[in-house]
N, C-alpha and C positions, 0 to 999 in steps of 0.2 A: 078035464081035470077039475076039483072041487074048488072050492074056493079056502078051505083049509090045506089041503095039500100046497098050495102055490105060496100060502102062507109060509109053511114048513121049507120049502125049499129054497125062497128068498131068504129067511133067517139064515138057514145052513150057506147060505152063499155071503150075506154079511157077516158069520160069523168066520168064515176063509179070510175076509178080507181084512177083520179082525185082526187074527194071527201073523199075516201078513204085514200087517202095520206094528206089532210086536217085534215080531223079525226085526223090520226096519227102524225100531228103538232102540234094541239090542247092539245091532249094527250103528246104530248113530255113537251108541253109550260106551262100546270097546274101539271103535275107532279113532284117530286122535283127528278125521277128516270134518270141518265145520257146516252141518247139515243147515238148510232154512230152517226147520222146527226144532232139532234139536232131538233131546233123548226123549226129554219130558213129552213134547209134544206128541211124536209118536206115540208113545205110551198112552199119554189122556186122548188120542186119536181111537186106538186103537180099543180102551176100554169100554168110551163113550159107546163105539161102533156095539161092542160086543154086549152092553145094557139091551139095546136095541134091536140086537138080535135075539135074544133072551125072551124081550115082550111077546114079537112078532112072534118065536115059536112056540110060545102060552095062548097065544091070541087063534096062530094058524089050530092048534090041538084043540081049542075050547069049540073053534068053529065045524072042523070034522067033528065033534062027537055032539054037535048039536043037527045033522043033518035029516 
């Protein structure tokens, strides 16, 4: 496997966990149950996550097409 591919598929894997962490904002934010982080945190968990999957899958693409 190349070294962009593996790029690409870590991103697409933090960007699940992303979504995930969304969810569980969501769910902190309609729930009246008192979370450790909160709505916000999730949230800024979850976007941070999702910048960073964002790079990687620029990063993994720039890498495959420089092969």
């Amino acid at each position: 496997m190349a070294a962009g591919q593996r790029r690409s598929m870590a991103a697409r894997a933090a960007a699940a966990l992303a979504f995930l962490c969304g969810v569980c904002g969501l769910l902190a934010g309609v729930t009246a149950h008192v979370w450790k982080l909160g709505a916000t945190g999730w949230f800024a968990g979850g976007a941070l996550l999702t910048l960073l999957a964002l790079f990687a899958l620029v990063d993994g693409a720039l890498a495959a097409q420089h092969r």
